[in-house]
N, C-alpha and C positions, 0 to 999 in steps of 0.2 A: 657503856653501849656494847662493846665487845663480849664482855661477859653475859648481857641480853642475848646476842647472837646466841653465842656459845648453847644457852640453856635453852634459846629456842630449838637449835639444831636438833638437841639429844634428846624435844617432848616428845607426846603421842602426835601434835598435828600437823610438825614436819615428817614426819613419818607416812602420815593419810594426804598428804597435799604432797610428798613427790610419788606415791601409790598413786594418787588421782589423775597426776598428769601423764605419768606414763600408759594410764589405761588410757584415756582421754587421745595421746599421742599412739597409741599401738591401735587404737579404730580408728584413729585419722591416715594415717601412712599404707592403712588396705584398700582406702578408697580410690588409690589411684587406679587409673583404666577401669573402674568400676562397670560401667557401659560397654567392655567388650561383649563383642558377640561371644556362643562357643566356641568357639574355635580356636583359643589358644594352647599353652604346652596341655599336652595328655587333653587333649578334647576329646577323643572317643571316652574316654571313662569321664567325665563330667557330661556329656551327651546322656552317656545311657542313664544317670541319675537324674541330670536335667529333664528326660523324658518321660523317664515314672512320674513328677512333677506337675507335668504338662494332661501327661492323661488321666490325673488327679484332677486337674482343673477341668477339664473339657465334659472329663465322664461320671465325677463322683468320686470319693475318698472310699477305697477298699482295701483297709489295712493288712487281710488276707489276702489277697488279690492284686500285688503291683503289677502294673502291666507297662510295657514301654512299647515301640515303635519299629524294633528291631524284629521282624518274626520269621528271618532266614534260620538256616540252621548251624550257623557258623560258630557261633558263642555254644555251643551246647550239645552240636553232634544231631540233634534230632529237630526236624519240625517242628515249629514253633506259631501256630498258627494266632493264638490269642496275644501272641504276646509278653508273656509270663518272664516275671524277673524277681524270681526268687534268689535273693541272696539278704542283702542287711535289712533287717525287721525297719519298716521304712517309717520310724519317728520322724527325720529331718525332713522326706517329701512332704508327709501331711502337714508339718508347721509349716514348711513352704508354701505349700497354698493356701490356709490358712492364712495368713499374711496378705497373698498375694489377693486374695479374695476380699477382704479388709481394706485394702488401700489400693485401689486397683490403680491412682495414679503411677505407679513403679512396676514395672516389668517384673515377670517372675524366674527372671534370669537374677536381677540385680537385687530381688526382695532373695534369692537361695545365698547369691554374695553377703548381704548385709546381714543375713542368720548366719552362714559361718564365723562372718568378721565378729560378731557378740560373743559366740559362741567361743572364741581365742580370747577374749577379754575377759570374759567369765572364768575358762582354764588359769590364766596368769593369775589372777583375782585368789585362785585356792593354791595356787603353787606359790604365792606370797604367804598366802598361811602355814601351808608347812614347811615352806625353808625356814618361817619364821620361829615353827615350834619346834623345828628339829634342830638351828643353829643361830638362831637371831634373827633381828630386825634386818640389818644387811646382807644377812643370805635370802632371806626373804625377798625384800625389794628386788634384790639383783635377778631372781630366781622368776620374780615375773617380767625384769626389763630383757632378759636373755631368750624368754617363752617368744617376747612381744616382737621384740628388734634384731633375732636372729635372719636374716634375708630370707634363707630358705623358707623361714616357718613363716613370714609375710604372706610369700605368695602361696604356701600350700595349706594359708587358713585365711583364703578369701576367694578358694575354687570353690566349686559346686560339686563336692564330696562329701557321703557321711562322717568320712574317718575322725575328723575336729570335733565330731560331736562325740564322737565314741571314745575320744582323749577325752572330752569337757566331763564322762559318766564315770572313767575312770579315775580321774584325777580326783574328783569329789569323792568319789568311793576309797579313795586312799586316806585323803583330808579324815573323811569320817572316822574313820578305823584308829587313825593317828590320834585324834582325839577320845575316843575310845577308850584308848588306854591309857591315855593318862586321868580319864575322867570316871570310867567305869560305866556310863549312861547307856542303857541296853537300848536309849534308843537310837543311838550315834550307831550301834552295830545294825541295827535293821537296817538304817539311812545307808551303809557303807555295800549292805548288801545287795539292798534294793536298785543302788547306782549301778555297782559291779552286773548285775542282771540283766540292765541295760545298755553297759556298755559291751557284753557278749554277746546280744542280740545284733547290733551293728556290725561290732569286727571281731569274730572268737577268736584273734590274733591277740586281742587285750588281754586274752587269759595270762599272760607273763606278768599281768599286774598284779597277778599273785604272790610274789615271788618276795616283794615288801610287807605284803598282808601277813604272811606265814612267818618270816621273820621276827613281826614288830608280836603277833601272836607268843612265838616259844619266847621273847625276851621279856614277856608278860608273863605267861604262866610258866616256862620251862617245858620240856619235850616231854617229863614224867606226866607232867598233870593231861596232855591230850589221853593217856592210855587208863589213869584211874581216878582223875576228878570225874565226877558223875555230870557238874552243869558245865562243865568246860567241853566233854563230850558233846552232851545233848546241845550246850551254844552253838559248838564248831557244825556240829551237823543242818542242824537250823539256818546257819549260816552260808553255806554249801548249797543245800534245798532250795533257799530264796533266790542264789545267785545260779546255780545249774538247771534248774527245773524249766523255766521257762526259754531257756537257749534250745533243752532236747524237744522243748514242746514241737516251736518253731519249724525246727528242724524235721522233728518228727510229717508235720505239715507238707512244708516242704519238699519232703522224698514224694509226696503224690502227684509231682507237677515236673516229673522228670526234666521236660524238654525246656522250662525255665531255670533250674539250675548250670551256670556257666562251666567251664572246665577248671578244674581246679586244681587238680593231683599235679600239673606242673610246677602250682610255686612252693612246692617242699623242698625238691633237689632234683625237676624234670631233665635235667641234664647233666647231673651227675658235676656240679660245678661246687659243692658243700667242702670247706678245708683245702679247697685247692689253691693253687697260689692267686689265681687271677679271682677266687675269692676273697682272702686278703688284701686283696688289690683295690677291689670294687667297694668291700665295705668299710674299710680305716684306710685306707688310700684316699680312694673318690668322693665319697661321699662323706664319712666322718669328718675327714681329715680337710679337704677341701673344699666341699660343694657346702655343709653346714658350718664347720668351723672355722673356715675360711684360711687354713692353715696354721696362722699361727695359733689361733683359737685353740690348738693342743696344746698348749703351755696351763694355761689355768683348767681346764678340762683334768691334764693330768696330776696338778696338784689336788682337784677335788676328790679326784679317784685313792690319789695315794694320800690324803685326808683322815686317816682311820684313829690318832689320838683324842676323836670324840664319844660320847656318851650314846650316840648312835648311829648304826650304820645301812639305815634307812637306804642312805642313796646308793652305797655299796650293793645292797642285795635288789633297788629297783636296775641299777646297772647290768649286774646278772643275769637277772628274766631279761632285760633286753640285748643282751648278750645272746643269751636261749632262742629268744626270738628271730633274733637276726640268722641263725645257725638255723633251724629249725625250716624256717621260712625260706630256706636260701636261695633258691633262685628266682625268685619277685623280688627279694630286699637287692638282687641283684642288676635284675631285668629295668626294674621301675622306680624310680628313685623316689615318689609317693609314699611306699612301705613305709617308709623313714618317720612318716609323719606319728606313728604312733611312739617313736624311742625319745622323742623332741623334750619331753618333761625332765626323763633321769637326764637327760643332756645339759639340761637350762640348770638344774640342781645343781650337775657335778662342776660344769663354771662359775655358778656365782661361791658356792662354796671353794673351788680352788682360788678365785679372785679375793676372797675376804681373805685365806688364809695368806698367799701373798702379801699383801696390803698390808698384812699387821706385821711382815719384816720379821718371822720368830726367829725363822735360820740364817737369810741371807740378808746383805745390807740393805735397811728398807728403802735407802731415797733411789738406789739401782733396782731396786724391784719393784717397785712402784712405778720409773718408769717402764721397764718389761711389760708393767700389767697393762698399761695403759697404751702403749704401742700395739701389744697384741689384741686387744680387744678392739683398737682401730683399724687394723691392717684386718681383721677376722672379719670386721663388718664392708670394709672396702671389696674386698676378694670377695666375698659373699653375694655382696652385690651384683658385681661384675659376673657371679657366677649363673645369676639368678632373675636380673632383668630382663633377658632375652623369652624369657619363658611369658612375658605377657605380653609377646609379638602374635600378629595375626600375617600367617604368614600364605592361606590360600585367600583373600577377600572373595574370591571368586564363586566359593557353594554359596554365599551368603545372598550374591544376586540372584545366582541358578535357583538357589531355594525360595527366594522373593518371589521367583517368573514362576515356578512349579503352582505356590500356593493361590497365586493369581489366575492361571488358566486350568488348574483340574479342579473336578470336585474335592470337596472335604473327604468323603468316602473313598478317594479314588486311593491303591494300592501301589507304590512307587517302587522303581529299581533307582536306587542312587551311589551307582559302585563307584568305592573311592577307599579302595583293600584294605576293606570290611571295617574300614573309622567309620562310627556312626555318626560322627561331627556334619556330614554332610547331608544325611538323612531327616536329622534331627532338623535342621534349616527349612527343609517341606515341610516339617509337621503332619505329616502324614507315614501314617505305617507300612512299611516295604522289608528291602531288602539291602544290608549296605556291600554287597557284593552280587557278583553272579556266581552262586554256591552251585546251581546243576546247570542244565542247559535252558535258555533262553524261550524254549517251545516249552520246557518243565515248568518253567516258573509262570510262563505264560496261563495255563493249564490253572496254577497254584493261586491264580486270581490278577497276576500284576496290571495292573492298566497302563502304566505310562516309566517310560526311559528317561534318566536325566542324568546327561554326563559333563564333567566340565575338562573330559579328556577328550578334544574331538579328534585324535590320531589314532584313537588304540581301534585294534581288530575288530573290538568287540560294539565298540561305536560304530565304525565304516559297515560292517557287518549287519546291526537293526538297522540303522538309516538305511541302506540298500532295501530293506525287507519292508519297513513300515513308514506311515505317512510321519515325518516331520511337525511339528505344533508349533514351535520356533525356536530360529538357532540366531544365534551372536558369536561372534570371535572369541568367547567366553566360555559360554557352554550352547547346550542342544537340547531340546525337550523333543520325546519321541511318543508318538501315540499306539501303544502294543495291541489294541482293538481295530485296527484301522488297518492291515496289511496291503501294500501296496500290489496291483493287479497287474 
C-alpha cells in the first residue's frame, strides 16, 4: 500500500490534481467581499477603470474612444469635456461588458472582479509551466501556489485594474518564447509576440518582460548570430514589428486626444526620490520585504536569487528587468504600492525555486531547513495577511448613499460636482459625468455645464459657501445635494 502511495505521489495525476486544487483554491479565496462597492484601497484608480466600463455599457463599445466620467481637468492639465481616457488599449473594459451584457444577472462591478480573478488563475496556470520547464514539477507547482496565495497578489488580482491582465499577456508571452526554444516552432514565436503586443498595449511598464526574452534569445543562438545569421536577424525583427508596432500605433492615436492622456512624467523620478535611501527603504524594505514577502518570505526568495548552479537563469534575468523596472519607474513603484503588481511573477518564481532548493538540504541540514522553510512561508503568509486585509475595508460608506440620492433625484444627463480631492470613487457612485473636485471657480464650472453639487463634507467652505448661494435638493447628516441651476434670490 505505501509503495502505491509512493508511486501515486511522483505520476502525472498527482501533479494535475494538486495544480487543480490550488487553481480551484486561488479563485475561491478572491471571492471574498466580492460585492464591495468601489470604494475600497486605491478606489480612485479602480473608479476610473470601473468607469470606462460603465460608459461602455450605457453608450456602446468604442475601443478607440474610452471615455470615463471624470471630465475636470485635474488628471491631465487641460479640459476634458468628452471625457477621454486615453491610457491602456482597453481589452479588459470591453470583456467587462461584454460579460456584463451576457449575464446581466451580476453586476458589472463584480462581473470586472470575477474577470480579474480568472485572469490570476490563468497567469499561475502558465507560471506552473515554466517553473515547470525551467526547474521541475515542484518549482512549477509552487511557482503558481506563490502567484495564487501570496496576500498581496489576492487582493490586487480581484480589483478592477487592467494591470492582471497585462501580467496574464505577458506571462504567456514569456511561456511562449520558453517553449520556443526548446521546440523551435515558429509558431510559439508569433504566439509570444503577439501576447507580448498585447501586454504593451495595457501597461508599456511590461516592456522589462524583455529582459528574459533577450536572454532565453542569446542562450539559443549566442550574441554573434543576432549580427550575421540572416533568419535570426530577419526572426528578431519580425518579432520586435509584431510586438512594437501596435503599442506606437496606439500611442501614435492617442497623442490627438491631448486632454485624455493623465500626467505621467511623475512616476519615472518626479521627485527625485530614484537610489536614495528612503528609496531602498520603500522598495526592499516596505514592500518587497514586508507588504509582499511578508518578511521572512526573504529567506526562500533569497535562496532563489542566489540559485544560479542551474541550466538556466531565466529567473535571474526576469529579476533584473524587474529590478530595471522598479528603478526606472521609481516613484510610482514608490508612491503606489499597485506598481508591484506587475514584478509578482519573477517574485512567485524566485520563492518557489529558493523553496525546492532548501527542501532538498544540499548545503545545510535538511530536517533544520525544512523546518526554516516551513516557518518562513507561514509567518510570510500571516504578516502578509495582516498587511493586506485592511485594504478591502470600506472605509467612507457614506459617497455610496450620497451617490444612491444623486442618481435618484437628477436627471441621467445632468453634469455633477462631487469633490472628494479629486478621488473619483465618489463620483463614479453618481454615475454621472462631472467633476471629482472644484479644479476652477464654482461660477467657472458653473458656466462649464455643471447642474448639481454633492458633498458628503457639509463643514467645508466650499459646502457653506454653494448652500448659501443655491437652492438645496436634499441634505441628511450625511451629505447634501445642491441645485447649481436654481440660485437662490
Amino acid at each position: 500500500m505505501r509503495t502505491k502511495i509512493i508511486q501515486f505521489t511522483k505520476s502525472k495525476y498527482f501533479e494535475y490534481i494538486l495544480l487543480s486544487i490550488m487553481l480551484v483554491l486561488g479563485f475561491t479565496v478572491r471571492l471574498y467581499k466580492i460585492n464591495n462597492p468601489v470604494a475600497d484601497w486605491h478606489s480612485w484608480r479602480q473608479s476610473d477603470t470601473a468607469s470606462v466600463s460603465r460608459v461602455y455599457l450605457e453608450n456602446g463599445i468604442n475601443l478607440l474612444l474610452p471615455r470615463y466620467h471624470d471630465i475636470s481637468s485635474i488628471q491631465t492639465g487641460m479640459d476634458n469635456p468628452q471625457g477621454y481616457r486615453m491610457v491602456e488599449f482597453p481589452f479588459y473594459n470591453a470583456l467587462n461588458v461584454v460579460l456584463a451584457k451576457s449575464f446581466t444577472s451580476i453586476s458589472l462591478e463584480v462581473w470586472a472582479r470575477l474577470l480579474t480573478i480568472s485572469i490570476a488563475v490563468v497567469s499561475a496556470f502558465f507560471l506552473y509551466l515554466i517553473g515547470k520547464r525551467l526547474m521541475g514539477k515542484y518549482v512549477g507547482l509552487l511557482s503558481a501556489f506563490f502567484y495564487l496565495f501570496i496576500p498581496y497578489n489576492i487582493y490586487f488580482t480581484r480589483v478592477i485594474l487592467p494591470d492582471p491582465m497585462g501580467v496574464m499577456f505577458g506571462v504567456i508571452s514569456l511561456w511562449a518564447f520558453l517553449e520556443f526554444t526548446h521546440g523551435n516552432k515558429k509558431a510559439l514565436l508569433f504566439i509570444s509576440s503577439v501576447f507580448f503586443a498585447m501586454a504593451l498595449l495595457i501597461k508599456p511598464y511590461l516592456g522589462f518582460y524583455l529582459f528574459p526574452i533577450i536572454y532565453l534569445a542569446i542562450k539559443k543562438y549566442g550574441i554573434k548570430s543576432f549580427f550575421k545569421e540572416k533568419r535570426v536577424i530577419l526572426g528578431t525583427l519580425a518579432y520586435l514589428a509584431v510586438a512594437f508596432i501596435p503599442f506606437l500605433l496606439w500611442r501614435g492615436w492617442e497623442a490627438k486626444f491631448p486632454e485624455g492622456i493623465p500626467f505621467y512624467e511623475w512616476a519615472f523620478n518626479g521627485n527625485l526620490i530614484r537610489f536614495k535611501p528612503s528609496w531602498w527603504y520603500w522598495i526592499f524594505g516596505e514592500r518587497l520585504g514586508h507588504l509582499i514577502l511578508g518578511s521572512l518570505g526573504l529567506i526562500p526568495f533569497t535562496f532563489g536569487v542566489l540559485n544560479t548552479k542551474v541550466k538556466n537563469l531565466f529567473i535571474q534575468a526576469f529579476l533584473g528587468g524587474t529590478l530595471f523596472y522598479v528603478a526606472a519607474v521609481a516613484n510610482a513603484n514608490v508612491m503606489h504600492d499597485y506598481y508591484q503588481i506587475l514584478s509578482i511573477p519573477a517574485i512567485a518564481l524566485a520563492v518557489a525555486s529558493g523553496t525546492v532548493f532548501l527542501w532538498e538540504g544540499r548545503i545545510f541540514n535538511k530536517i533544520l531547513t525544512r523546518i526554516i522553510v516551513v516557518i518562513s512561508i507561514g509567518v510570510m503568509l500571516i504578516t502578509g495577511w495582516n498587511q493586506i486585509v485592511g485594504n478591502f475595508n470600506i472605509n467612507h460608506p457614506e459617497i455610496m448613499e450620497a451617490g444612491e440620492a444623486v442618481d435618484r433625484v437628477t436627471p441621467k444627463d445632468a453634469l455633477i460636482v462631487a469633490p472628494y480631492n479629486g478621488d473619483t470613487a465618489f463620483l463614479y457612485q453618481t454615475k454621472r459625468f462631472g467633476w471629482p473636485a472644484i479644479d476652477n471657480s464654482i461660477d467657472n464650472i458653473i458656466e462649464e455645464g455643471a447642474d448639481y453639487y454633492v458633498s458628503v463634507n457639509l463643514g467645508s467652505k466650499d459646502t457653506k459657501m454653494i448652500e448659501a448661494r443655491f437652492k438645496t435638493v436634499e441634505k441628511t447628516d450625511k451629505y447634501i445635494i445642491i441645485d447649481l441651476n436654481k440660485p437662490i434670490k
